[in-house]
N, C-alpha and C positions, 0 to 999 in steps of 0.2 A: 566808700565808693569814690574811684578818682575819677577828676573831670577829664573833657572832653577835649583836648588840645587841638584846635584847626590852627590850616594852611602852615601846618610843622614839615620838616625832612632831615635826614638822618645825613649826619657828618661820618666819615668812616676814616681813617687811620692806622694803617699797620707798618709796624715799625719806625725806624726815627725820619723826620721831615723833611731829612735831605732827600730821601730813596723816592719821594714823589706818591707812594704809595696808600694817596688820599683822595675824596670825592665825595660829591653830596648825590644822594640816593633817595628816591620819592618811598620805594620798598624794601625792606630789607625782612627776610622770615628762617626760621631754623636755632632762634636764638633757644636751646635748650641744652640742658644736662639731663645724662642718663647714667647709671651707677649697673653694674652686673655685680651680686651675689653668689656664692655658692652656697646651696642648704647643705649641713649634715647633720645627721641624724645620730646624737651620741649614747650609749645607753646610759640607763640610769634619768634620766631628761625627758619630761613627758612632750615637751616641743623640740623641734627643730632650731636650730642655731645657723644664723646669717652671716656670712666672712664677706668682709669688701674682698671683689675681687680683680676690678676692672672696669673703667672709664671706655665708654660707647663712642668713638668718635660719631661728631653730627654734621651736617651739612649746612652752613651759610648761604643765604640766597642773598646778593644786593640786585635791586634790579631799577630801569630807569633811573641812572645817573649821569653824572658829569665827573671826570678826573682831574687831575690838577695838569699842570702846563708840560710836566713833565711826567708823561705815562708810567709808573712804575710799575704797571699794572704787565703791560708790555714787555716790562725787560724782567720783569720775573718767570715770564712765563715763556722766555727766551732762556734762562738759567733752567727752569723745568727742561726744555728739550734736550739742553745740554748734559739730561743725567743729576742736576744738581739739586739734591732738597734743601729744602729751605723756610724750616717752619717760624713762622712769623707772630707776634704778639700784635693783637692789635685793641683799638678802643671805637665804640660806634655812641655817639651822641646824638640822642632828639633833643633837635632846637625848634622852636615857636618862628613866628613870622620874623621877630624884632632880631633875633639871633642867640636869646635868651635860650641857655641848657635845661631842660627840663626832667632828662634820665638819662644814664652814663651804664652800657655795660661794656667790659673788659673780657676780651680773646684770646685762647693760650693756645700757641702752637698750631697756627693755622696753617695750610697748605693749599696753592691755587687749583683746583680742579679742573673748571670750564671757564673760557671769558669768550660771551658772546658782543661783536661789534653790533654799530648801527643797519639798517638796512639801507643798502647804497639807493635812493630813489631821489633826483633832482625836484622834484613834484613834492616831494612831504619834507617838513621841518624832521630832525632827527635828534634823538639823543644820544650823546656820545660813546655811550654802554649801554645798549639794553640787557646784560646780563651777567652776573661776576656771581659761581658757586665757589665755595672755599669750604675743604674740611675742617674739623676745627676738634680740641680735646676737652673741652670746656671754657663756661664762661661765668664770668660773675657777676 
């Protein structure tokens, strides 16, 4: 049974340091792999027979965060309108209060889908993304 990790948030990172393309996330959900098979059925073989056939892409959700100084988040998704894919590796860290890492999973070939901003209201404090989805081919 593993403990209970409070007042943690998740560091996120995709691709190298320069591109800006990082930020601390209160939620992040979608972290999964999913595999397709094809059955066939051969004679002689009293069961069926499994063939990898195919990686599921999934959906990344980061949601309530903060990005680095420099939006890369922004100018990637200025490159998407442009026509331009751009599938990106990234890394998502849970850290503790102190800033101590406490689990590391690894992003292959992501691509930005939606980035929702904050809601413009002078009256309420905001955070600076409420919502970054990314597809993604797997993770480890």
């Amino acid at each position: 049974m593993s403990d209970y990790v409070a007042n943690t948030y998740f560091e996120v990172m995709f691709g190298a340091p320069a591109l800006g393309l990082s930020g601390r996330f209160t939620s992040v959900s979608g972290l999964a792999m999913e595999f397709e098979y094809e059955t066939v059925n051969e004679g002689g073989c009293p069961y069926p027979r499994q063939f990898f056939k195919n990686i599921v892409p999934q959906t990344l959700v980061l949601e309530q965060g903060t990005v680095t100084m420099i939006d890369g988040f922004e100018a990637w998704m200025h490159l998407m309108n442009l026509g331009m894919r751009m599938p990106i590796n990234g890394i998502i860290t849970l850290k503790d209060h102190t800033g101590a890492t406490k689990r590391t999973w690894m992003i292959n070939d992501a691509l930005l889908s939606k980035y929702v901003g904050p809601s413009l209201n002078s009256t309420q404090p905001e955070l600076a993304v409420n919502r970054i989805e990314l597809q993604y081919n797997g993770c480890i």
